[in-house]
C-alpha positions in Angstrom: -88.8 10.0 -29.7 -92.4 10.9 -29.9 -95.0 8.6 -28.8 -97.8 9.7 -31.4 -100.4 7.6 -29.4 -99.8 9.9 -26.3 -101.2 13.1 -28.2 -104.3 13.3 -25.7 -102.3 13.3 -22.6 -100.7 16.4 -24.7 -98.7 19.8 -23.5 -99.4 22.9 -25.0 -97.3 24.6 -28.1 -98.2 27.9 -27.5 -98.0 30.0 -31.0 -99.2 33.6 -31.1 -100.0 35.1 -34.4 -101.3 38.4 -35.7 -104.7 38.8 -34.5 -105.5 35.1 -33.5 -106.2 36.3 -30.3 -108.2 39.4 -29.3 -107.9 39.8 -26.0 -104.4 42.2 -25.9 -101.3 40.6 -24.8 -98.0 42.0 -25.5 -98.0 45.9 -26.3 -95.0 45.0 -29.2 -95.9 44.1 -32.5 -97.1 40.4 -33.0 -96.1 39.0 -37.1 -95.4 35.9 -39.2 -96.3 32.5 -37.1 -93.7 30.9 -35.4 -94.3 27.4 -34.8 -91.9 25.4 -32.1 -90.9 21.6 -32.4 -87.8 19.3 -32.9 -86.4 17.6 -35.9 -84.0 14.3 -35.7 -80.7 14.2 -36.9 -81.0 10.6 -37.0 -79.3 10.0 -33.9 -81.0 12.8 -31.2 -84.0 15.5 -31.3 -83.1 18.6 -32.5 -84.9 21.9 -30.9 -86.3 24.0 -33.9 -88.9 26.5 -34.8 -90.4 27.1 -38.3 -91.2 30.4 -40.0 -93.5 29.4 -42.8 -91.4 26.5 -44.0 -88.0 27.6 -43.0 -86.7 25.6 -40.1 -84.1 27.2 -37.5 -82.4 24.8 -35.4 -81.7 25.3 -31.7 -80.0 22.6 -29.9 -76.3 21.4 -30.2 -77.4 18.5 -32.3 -75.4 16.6 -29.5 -77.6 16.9 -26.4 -81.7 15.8 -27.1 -83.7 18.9 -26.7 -87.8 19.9 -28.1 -88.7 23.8 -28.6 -92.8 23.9 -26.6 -93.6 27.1 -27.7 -92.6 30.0 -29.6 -93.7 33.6 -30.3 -92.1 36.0 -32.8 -92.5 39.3 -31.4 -90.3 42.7 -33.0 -88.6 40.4 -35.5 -87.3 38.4 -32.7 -88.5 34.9 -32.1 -88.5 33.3 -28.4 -88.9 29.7 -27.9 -89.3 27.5 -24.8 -88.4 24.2 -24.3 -86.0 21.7 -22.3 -82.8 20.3 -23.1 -80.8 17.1 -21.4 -77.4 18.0 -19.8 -74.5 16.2 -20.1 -75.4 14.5 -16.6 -78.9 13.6 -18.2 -81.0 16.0 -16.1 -83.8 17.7 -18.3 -83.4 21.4 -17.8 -85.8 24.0 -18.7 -84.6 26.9 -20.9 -86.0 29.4 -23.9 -84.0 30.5 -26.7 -83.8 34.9 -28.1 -83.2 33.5 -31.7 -80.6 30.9 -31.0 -79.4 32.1 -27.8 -80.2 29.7 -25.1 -80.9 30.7 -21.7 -81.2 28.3 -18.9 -84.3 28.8 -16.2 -84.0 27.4 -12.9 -86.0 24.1 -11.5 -84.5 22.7 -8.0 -81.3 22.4 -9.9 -81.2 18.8 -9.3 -84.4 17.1 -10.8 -86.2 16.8 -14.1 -87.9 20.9 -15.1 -89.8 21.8 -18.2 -90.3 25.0 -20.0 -93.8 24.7 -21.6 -95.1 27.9 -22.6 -93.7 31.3 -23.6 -95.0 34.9 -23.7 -93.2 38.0 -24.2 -95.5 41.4 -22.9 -93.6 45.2 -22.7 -90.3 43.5 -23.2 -90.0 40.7 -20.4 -90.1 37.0 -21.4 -92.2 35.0 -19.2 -92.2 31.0 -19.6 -94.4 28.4 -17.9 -93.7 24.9 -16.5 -93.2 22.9 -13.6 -89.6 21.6 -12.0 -89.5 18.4 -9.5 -88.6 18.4 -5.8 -87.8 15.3 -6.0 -91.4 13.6 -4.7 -93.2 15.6 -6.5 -94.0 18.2 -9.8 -94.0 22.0 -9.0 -95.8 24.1 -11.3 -94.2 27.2 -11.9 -93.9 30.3 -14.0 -90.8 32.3 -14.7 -90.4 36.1 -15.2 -87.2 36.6 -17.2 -84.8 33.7 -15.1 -87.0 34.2 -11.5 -89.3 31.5 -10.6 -92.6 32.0 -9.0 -93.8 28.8 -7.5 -97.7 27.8 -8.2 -99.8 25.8 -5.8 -101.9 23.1 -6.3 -103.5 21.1 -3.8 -99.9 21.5 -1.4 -99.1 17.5 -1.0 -99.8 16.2 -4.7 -98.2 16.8 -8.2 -99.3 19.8 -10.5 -98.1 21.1 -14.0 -98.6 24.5 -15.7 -98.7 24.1 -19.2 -99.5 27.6 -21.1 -99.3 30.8 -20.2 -100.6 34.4 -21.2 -100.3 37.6 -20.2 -102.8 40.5 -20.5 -103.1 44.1 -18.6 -100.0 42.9 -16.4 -101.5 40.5 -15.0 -99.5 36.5 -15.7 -102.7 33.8 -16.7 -101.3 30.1 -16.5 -103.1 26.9 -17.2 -102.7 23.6 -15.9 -104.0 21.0 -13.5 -103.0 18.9 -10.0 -103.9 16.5 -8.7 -105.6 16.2 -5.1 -105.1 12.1 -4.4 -107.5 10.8 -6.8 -108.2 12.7 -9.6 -106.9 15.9 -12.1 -108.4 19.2 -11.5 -108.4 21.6 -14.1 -107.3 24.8 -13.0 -106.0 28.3 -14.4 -104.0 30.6 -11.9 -104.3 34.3 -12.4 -100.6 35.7 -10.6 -100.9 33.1 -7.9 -104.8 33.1 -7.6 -106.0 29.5 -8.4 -109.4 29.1 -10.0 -110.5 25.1 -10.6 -112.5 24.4 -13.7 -115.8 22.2 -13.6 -116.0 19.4 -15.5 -119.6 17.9 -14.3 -119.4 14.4 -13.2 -116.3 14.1 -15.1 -112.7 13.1 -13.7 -109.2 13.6 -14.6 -108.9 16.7 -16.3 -106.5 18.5 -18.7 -105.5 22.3 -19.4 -103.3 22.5 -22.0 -103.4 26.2 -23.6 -105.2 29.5 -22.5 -105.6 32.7 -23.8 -107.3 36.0 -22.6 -110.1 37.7 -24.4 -112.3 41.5 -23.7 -111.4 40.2 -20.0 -112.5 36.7 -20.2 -109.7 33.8 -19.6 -110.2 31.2 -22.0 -108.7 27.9 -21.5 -109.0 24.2 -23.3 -108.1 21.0 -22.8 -110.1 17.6 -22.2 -111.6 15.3 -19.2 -112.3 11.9 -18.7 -115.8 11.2 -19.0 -116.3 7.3 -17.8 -115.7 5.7 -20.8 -113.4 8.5 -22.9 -112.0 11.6 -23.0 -113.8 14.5 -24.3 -112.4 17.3 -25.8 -113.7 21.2 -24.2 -113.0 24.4 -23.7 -114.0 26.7 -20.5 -115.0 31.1 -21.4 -114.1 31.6 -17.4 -115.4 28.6 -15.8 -118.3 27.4 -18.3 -117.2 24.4 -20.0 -118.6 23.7 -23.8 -117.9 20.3 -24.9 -116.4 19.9 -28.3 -116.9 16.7 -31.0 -115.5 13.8 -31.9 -116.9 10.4 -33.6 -119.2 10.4 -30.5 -117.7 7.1 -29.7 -113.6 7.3 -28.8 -111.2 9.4 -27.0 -110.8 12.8 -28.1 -108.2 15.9 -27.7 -108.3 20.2 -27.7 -104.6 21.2 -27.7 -105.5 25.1 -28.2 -107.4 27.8 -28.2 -107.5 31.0 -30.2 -110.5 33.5 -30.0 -111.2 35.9 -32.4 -114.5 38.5 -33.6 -115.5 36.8 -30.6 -115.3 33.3 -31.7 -113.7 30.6 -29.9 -111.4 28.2 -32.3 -110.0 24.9 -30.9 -107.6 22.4 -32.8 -106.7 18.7 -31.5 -107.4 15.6 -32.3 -109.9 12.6 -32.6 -109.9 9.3 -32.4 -112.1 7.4 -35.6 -112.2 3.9 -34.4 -108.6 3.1 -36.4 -106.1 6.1 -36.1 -106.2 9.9 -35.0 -107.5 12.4 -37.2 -106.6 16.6 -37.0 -109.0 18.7 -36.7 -109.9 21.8 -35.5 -113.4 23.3 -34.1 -115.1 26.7 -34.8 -117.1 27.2 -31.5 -118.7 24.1 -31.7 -118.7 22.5 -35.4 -115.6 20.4 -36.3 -113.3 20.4 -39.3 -111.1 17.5 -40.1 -107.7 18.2 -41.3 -106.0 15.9 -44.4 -103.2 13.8 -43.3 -102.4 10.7 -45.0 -106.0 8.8 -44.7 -103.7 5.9 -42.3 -101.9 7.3 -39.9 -101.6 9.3 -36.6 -102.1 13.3 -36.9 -103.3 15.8 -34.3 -103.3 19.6 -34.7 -101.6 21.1 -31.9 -102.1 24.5 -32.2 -104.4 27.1 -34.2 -103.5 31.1 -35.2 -106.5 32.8 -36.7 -106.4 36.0 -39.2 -108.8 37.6 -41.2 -111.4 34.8 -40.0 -109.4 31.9 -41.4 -107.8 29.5 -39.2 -104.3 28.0 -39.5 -103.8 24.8 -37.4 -100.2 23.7 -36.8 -99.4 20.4 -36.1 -97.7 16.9 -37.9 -98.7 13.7 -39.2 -97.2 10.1 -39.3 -96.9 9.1 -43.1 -95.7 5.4 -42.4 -92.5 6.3 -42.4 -91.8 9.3 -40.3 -93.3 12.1 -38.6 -93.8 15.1 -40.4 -94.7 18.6 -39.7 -96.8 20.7 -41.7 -99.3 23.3 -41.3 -103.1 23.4 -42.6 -104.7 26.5 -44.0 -108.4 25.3 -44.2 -108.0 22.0 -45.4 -105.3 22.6 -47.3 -102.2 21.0 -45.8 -98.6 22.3 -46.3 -95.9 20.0 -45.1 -92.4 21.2 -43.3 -88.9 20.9 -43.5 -87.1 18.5 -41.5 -84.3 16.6 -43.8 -84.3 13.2 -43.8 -85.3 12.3 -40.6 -88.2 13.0 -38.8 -89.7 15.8 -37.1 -93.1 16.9 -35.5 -94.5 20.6 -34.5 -94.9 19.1 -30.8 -96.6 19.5 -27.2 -96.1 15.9 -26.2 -92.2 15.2 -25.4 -89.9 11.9 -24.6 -86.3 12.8 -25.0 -84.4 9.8 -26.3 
């Protein structure tokens, strides 16, 4: 199940919509907002992705699986995620509707589909697969795997991906023996992204813009983490109380505005929010508990932020158009619009 309280060590849900992005992506026609997740069945997660409030399920309802990231693209939607085999082994995988297709890791260890974009007809997924000492970042073109280097000893994840003018963007980070760098890897180019006298840095979505690589994500500054985003390697902090830990799950950029959504912490519980270059919006949820807004589509200069929120009793996902929120179907049991993961 989800652990809520995890939401700042997030992974990216990567949802394309309309014109929430400017920066030209796929040639094929981009409509309706597909947003990835899971629902319960009361026993195991359930893959799913949401077209306004419809939900679609994609796993078995036998095996645990989460959807990371979805795109509807033609009238089709793709969807990344993972699912658990019947030996227990997390496989990577994305789904043309309901059709699963299984993406290759070392074939023996844990591997994670995180992100999903489909340009001129090819799917291509992000993630990382283990070689069993270590995490591999990765991309995937259709079902081959390009392998992306971190520091070549420690672990590194890529956790969105985007493609523009042919060429594949992917965000992520790796470690070097003592802290997280940010990075972004244009094909198999690595560029690191500064973070001052900060440590242990997050990437968790990207996005390309009139040639500019846009990335966000978060970094520990000696007391807490801050929430940012980087327009190529310049990093603009973001928000919070001032005080505690805060979290930007994704970026959109549109009119040549940069929009962030995530999370911050007040003091008592996390509130949803979402930041228009640098002023914040919170996001209703139910005044108590744990929400974070994990992704954001913009259109016509309003924002939608996708995302869930713990009402006391179980997690919901729901959508926010302003501060308007609209909750999700999920049945009885729980469900979130997700980028952090724990199959049970």
């Amino acid at each position: 199940m989800l652990n809520l309280k995890s939401f700042l060590l997030a992974l990216v849900v990567f949802i394309i919509a309309g014109c929430g992005n400017d920066g030209g992506g796929s040639t094929a026609s981009v409509s309706e907002t597909v947003a990835a997740g899971y629902n319960s069945n009361g026993t195991t997660d359930v893959a799913c992705y949401w077209v306004g409030t419809t939900r679609t399920d994609l796993g078995d309802g036998t095996h645990s699986s989460m959807a990371l990231a979805a795109q509807k693209v033609n009238g089709t939607v793709y969807t990344a995620g993972v699912y658990k085999n019947d030996a227990g082994v997390t496989i990577p995988c994305y789904w043309v509707g309901t059709t699963k297709i299984d993406l290759a890791g070392d074939g023996t260890h844990t591997a994670v589909a995180t992100g999903i974009f489909v340009a001129n007809g090819t799917v291509y997924t992000s993630g990382y697969y283990n070689d069993g000492t270590k995490d591999i970042p990765c991309y995937w073109t259709g079902t081959t795997r390009t392998d992306l280097a971190g520091d070549g000893t420690h672990r590194a994840d890529a956790s969105a991906i985007y493609v523009a003018n042919g060429t594949v963007y992917t965000a992520g980070f790796y470690y070097n023996g003592t802290t997280n760098i940010s990075c972004y890897w244009a094909g198999t180019t690595k560029t690191d992204l500064p973070v001052g006298t900060g440590t242990s840095a997050l990437v968790t979505a990207i996005t390309v813009s009139g040639g500019t690589v846009y990335t966000a994500g978060s970094y520990y500054d000696g007391t807490k983490r801050v929430p940012c985003y980087w327009a190529g390697t310049t990093k603009t902090d973001l928000p919070g109380d001032g005080t505690n830990e805060a979290s930007a799950a994704s970026i959109a950029v549109s009119g040549g505005t940069v929009y962030t959504s995530g999370s911050y912490y007040n003091g008592t519980t996390s509130i949803p929010c979402f930041w228009t270059g640098t002023t914040k919006t919170d996001l209703a949820n139910d005044g108590t508990h744990e929400a974070a807004a994990e992704v954001i589509t913009v259109s016509g200069g309003t924002a939608t932020a996708y995302g869930f929120y713990d009402n006391g009793t179980v997690t919901r996902p729901c959508s926010w158009t302003g501060a308007t929120r609209t909750d999700l179907g999920i049945g009885t049991y729980e469900g979130a619009i997700v980028s952090i993961f724990t199959l049970k």
